[in-house]
Each structure stands twice: as structure tokens, then as C-alpha cells.
KOLSEPA-130500 format. One record per residue (C-alpha): x, y, z. Coordinates in steps of 0.001 Angstrom, whole numbers, plus 500000, padded with zeros to 6 digits. Layout:
N
XYZ;...
//
This chain:
409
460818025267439313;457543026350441506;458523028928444249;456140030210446502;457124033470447917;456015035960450123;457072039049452178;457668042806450702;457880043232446539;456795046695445125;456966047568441695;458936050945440116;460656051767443847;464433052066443827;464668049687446863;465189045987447623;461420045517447533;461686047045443592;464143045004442731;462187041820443729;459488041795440832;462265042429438355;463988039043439102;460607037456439623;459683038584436047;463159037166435028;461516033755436200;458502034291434824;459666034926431470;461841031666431336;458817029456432311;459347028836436148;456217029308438472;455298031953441013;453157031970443939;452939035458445432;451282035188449331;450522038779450949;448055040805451568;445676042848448592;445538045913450384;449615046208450936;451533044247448778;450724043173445336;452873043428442546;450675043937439340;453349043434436895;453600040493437509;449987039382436551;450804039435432910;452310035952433135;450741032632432558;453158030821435421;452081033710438168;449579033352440313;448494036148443507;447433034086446545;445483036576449231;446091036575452568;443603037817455158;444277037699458861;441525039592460622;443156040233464338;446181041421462256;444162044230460448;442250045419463932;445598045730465585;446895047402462365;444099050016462132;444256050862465858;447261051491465779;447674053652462888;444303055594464434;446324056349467322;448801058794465141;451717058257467319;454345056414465735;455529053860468540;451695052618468150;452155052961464817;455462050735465009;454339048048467291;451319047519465153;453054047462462132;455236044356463465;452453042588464807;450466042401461308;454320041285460080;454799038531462013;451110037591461650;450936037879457583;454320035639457717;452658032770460085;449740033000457814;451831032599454674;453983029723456212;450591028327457136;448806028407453255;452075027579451546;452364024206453882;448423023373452738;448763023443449510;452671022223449034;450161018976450183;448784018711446359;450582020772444501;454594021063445819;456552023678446107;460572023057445418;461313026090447635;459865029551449741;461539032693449292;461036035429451522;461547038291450229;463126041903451830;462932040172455537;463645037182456396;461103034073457906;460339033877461298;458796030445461396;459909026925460625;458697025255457541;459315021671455929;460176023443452512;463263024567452120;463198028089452877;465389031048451508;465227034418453090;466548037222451169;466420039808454056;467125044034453776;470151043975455817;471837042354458839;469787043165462436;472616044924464292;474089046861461879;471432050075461887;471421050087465632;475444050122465863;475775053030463237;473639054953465827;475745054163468846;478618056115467074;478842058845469517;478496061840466758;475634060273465140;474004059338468770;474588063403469778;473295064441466322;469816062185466782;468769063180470587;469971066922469511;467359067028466492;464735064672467767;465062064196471602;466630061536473967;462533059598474218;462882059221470123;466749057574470186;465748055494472829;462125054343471332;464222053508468156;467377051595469759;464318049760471529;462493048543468298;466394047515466925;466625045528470098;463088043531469428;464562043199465730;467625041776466908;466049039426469510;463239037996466319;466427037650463781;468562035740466473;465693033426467247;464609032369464056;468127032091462450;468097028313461925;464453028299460316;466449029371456947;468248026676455010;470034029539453250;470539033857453414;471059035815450243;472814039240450592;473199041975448549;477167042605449016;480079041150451097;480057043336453734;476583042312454524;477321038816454650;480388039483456934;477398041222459005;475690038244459181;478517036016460041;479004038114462550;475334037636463633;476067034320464120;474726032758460839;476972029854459888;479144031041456487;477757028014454757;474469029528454956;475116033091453255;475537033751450047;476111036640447796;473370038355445408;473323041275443889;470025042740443318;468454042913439300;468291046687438542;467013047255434771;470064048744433502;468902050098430299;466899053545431734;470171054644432180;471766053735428897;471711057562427029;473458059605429523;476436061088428590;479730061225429855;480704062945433341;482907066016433349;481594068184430329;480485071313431591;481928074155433084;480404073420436835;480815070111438471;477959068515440916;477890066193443352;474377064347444119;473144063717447276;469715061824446501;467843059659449186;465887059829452413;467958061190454899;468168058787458235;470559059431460810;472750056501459280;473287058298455846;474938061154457809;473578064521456120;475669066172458283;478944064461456842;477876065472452952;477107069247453937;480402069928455882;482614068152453073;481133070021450462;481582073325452542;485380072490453213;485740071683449355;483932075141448498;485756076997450128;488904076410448201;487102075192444691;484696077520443522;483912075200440651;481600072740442268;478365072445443842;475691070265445888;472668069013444670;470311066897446963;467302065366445858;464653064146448559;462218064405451295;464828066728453293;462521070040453528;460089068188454859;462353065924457592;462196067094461131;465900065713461270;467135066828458182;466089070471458783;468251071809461787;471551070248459442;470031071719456366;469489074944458603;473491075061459758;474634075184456260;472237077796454666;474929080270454258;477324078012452008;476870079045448181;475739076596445541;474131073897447534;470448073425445661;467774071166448469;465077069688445793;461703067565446897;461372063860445523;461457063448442124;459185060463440488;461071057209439585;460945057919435660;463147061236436267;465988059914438284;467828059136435199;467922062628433920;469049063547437006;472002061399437404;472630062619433822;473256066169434988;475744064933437990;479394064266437606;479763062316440516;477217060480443644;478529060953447412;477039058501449685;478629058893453056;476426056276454518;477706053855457946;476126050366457789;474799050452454117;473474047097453326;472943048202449519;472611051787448097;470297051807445283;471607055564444425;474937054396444265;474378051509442188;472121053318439924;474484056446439739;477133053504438153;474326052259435365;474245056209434406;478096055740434005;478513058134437565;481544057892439549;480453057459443565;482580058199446651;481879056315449661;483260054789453028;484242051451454247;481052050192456002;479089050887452436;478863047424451037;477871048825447430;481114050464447504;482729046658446555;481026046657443033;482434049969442208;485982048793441148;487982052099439291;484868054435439332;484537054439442947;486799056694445002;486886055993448828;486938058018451759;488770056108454806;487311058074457633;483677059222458257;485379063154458563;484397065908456580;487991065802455644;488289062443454560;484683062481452434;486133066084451168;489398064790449620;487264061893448199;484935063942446307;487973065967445165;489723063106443459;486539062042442268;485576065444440489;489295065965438910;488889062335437573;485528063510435911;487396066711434569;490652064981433221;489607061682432010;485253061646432476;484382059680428925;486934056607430397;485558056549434125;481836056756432783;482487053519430426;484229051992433889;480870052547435872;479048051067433343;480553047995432869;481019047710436870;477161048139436950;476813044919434713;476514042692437947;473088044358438424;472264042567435067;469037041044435631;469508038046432796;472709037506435180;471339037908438273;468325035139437507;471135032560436501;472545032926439611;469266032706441201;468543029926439647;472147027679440032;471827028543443842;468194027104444544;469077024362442378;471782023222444332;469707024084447484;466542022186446731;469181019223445650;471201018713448766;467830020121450918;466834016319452796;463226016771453514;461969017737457006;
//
């Protein structure tokens, strides 16, 4: 096959975009071709370069970068924001554009767009394999507790400024839902997201993303030492509910000594991570460490017995998905739609309280204790979906049947 595809790839990021050049090199490797449209000085994915059947295409739109620059000049982020956008929706006109010139002499069987999803038409058929359904970040911060927590730690201007740019993202998404023949998603929740969107079922299907499994092959099994710890790791937005982790683990503290909190991120350094941090600086055995590089995450996970992720409205959570590779147990809620590829080393909270997430993390950590070398072999082989030899099968069975029942525009 010959894809051309453009949008957001980055290489060695534990995100959507990093998981992007892993199934494109998937392709590569089995002979398909790869036409990579974006621009030089954002977006290019050098791994990929390696291969014979890969080939970079620049983009340049001029008015795109002046707007971009200006408003990054400015230093205030709603400028910041709204020029951001603008070069988005330019680069992806301009991509639609080349792709459609030279489909002319050499075609294209389909365009994938990659961690958003198109917002023009094209005569190609067109796959959009977008970061998560439109509404679902803006509902998770209409919950009144999160809402309070937000215009308590950043003001009522920044919860308003960001419910606004939701809105625009909402009003884009709903108008250029019919210029994709077909949506990939990560997990079934998001798809029931999407439905819910008003996508048409036919047109959403179910992918996991590729994750190279085998960085996490040689950790060992949960449960061995004398102190159990539970990992928060991650940015901390007001979706992923810092607040929730700290006051679970302080309720669970206080009657098991045994355990403590590790969390790994940009959290010192987070205007709205620091007043939670702040509130719980009194609670014993909670460690707050900066971002670690990619290449020590495993080691990380390998000296955690379980992953909390108390997210609302989680598309995919790479931590959680990468905790299972390491052979981790993870506690999560019901709107988490990694949670579903958990199966028996996932333990699930039913209520976004801190007594709900705390009883969760306490089944979770007397699992590790009592039986850890079984539930680490469980979260391994429940990580196997993420295999990426399994994932580009699937890939490639869905376009095929796409590009075969696709009638030409």
C-alpha cells in the first residue's frame, strides 16, 4: 500500500504522537510506502528516514508561520493558543492540498491523519486517527469539584479562556465529521465518546496504539520488598485529578503504615499542581520527583508495585498501559478507557472519592503482597494488545477493507 499521512508523529514520547512512528516503522519494515507531509521545523520523525519506502514531504505555509511567531512573541498563552490553531488548520489545508497534486501521478490508496483528525474534504479516502473525542476534556471540567478546584488555583478568566478553546474544538470536530470515511480509537470508551458525538458507529473503529513492549521485559515481579509504592507519573491537568491521588493515599496512610506515594513529573514546577501538592505536605512518605527522560521510565515502574491513575475522560493512558508491559497492576475509574485492556491486573475504583480510589489501591497492594509473581505475568500478557507486529495487522486488514469498499469521489 502507499499512504500519505500527515498531522502530529514524534519519536521516543510516551504519547499518541510516539506511538505513531512505531506503527509507521511496522509498515515500513514490511514493504508498504510512506509519505510524511508536515512541517521541518515541528514535526519530523527521523526514524523513520532509514527506510527505502519513506519519504519526508515539507510543508511551508508562510502566513501560517507570521501568525505563529506573533503569537508566541506575545508570551501570553491565549495568543499563544489561537496562533497555534491557526498554523493547524493551515498546515492541514496545505497537506490536503499537496497530497491531492501528486495522488494525480503517483496515487495514494489512502491519508491518515494522525493524533487529530482532518478538517477538510479530500477525494482519497481519508482515515483520521484523532487524540480523543472533542467533548470529553471540557465535560470532565464541568464536574463541579474539578470546576471549584481549577478557578481556585488558576482564576475564573483561565477556566473560562479554556472551556472557550474546547468550545472552538468542538464546533471544528462537529463540522468536519463527514470529511472522514473512517475514525480509529484507542479504547471503547472512546468510541462510545464518539458515537455520542454523533459519528455514525459504522465509522469508528477500535485500535490500540503499538507501544514497544520489550523495554519493559526485565522487571521483576511486584510485591517483594518490605514497602509498597504506588506511582503517580504524568503531567498533572485538572482532568487527572491530583487532588483525588493525594487524599486516597492520605486516607490509606493513615491506617497502613506500609505504603507510600511516589509521583514522577512536572508537578513542582505546575502553577496548578502546587497549592494540592502544598495541602498535603504534612502526610509522611509521599516523594514529588521532576521528569525523568524516556529511557528511565522502565526502571521506575520496576521499583512500583502498583500505577493509580484516577483520571475522568482518559482517552488512553500511556502510564497505565506501560505500567502493564512492566507487569504493574493499575487502579483506575470508569471513564478511563485504558482501564478495559487491564482484565485481572486492573483493580477499579467505582466513584471518583478518595474513598473509593483508597479501597482500590488497597486491594491492589494486598494482591501485590499475597500473590505479586501471578498478577505481574497477568499484566503482561494483558499488555500484548499493545503488540506492535499485532497492531500493524490490524492496521493493515482495516484500510484494506476501507480502500476496497471506498467508491471514488
Amino acid at each position: 500500500m502507499r499512504l500519505a499521512v500527515h498531522g502530529i508523529l514524534a519519536d521516543g514520547v510516551a504519547s499518541s504522537a510516539g506511538s505513531f512512528p512505531v506503527l509507521l516503522r511496522g509498515l515500513l519494515e514490511r514493504g508498504h510506502r510512506v509519505d510524511f507531509f508536515g512541517n521541518p521545523g515541528y514535526v519530523r520523525p527521523r526514524s523513520l528516514e532509514r527506510y527505502d519506502g519513506y519519504r519526508f514531504q515539507p510543508l511551508h505555509v508562510e502566513a501560517a508561520e507570521v501568525v505563529y511567531r506573533a503569537g508566541q512573541a506575545l508570551k501570553v498563552a491565549y495568543a499563544s493558543a489561537a496562533s497555534s490553531q491557526f498554523s493547524h488548520f493551515a498546515y492541514d489545508f496545505a497537506a490536503k492540498r499537496r497530497i491531492e497534486e501528486l495522488h494525480a501521478s503517483t496515487p495514494y490508496d489512502l491519508v491518515l491523519c494522525t493524533d487529530t483528525h482532518t478538517c477538510w474534504p479530500s477525494s482519497l479516502p481519508m482515515v483520521s486517527w484523532p487524540q480523543g473525542p472533542p467533548q470529553v476534556e471540557a465535560a470532565a471540567l464541568r464536574i463541579p469539584e474539578t470546576a471549584r478546584t481549577v478557578i481556585r488555583n488558576s482564576g475564573a478568566a483561565y477556566y473560562a479562556a479554556v472551556q472557550g478553546f474546547y468550545a472552538y474544538r468542538w464546533l471544528v470536530a462537529r463540522a468536519a465529521r463527514s470529511f472522514s470515511d473512517l475514525y480509529l480509537v484507542a479504547t471503547p470508551w472512546a468510541r462510545e465518546q464518539w458515537i455520542r458525538f454523533g459519528v455514525k458507529p459504522e465509522q469508528v473503529q477500535v485500535m490500540p496504539y503499538a507501544i514497544e513492549l520489550g523495554q519493559f521485559g526485565a522487571t521483576p515481579p511486584v510485591g517483594q520488598r518490605p514497602t509498597l509504592e504506588l506511582l503517580w507519573l504524568g503531567r498533572a491537568a485538572p482532568r487527572k485529578r491530583l487532588d483525588l491521588f493525594l487524599a486516597a493515599f492520605a486516607e490509606l496512610r493513615a491506617r497502613r503504615p506500609d505504603v507510600r506515594a511516589r509521583l514522577v513529573g512536572n508537578l513542582r514546577n505546575d502553577p496548578f499542581a502546587r497549592p494540592i501538592l502544598a495541602r498535603y505536605a504534612g502526610v509522611p512518605d509521599i516523594s514529588v520527583l521532576d521528569a525523568i527522560p524516556r529511557d528511565r521510565v522502565p526502571a521506575l515502574l520496576a521499583a512500583a508495585d502498583v500505577l493509580v491513575q484516577p483520571s475522568q475522560n482518559e482517552n488512553f493512558g500511556f502510564g497505565l498501559a506501560e505500567a502493564l508491559a512492566a507487569g504493574r497492576p493499575v487502579v483506575a475509574g470508569p471513564t478511563n478507557g485504558t482501564f478495559a485492556y487491564a482484565g485481572a491486573a486492573g483493580f477499579a475504583f467505582d466513584a471518583y472519592t478518595p474513598a473509593s480510589i483508597a479501597a482500590a489501591m488497597e486491594r491492589a497492594l494486598v494482591a501485590a503482597r499475597t500473590r505479586g509473581v501471578e498478577l505481574s505475568a497477568r499484566a503482561r500478557e494483558a499488555a500484548r494488545v499493545f503488540t506492535p507486529d499485532d497492531v500493524v495487522d490490524r492496521f493493515l486488514e482495516t484500510m484494506r477493507e476501507l480502500v476496497a469498499s471506498r467508491a471514488p469521489r
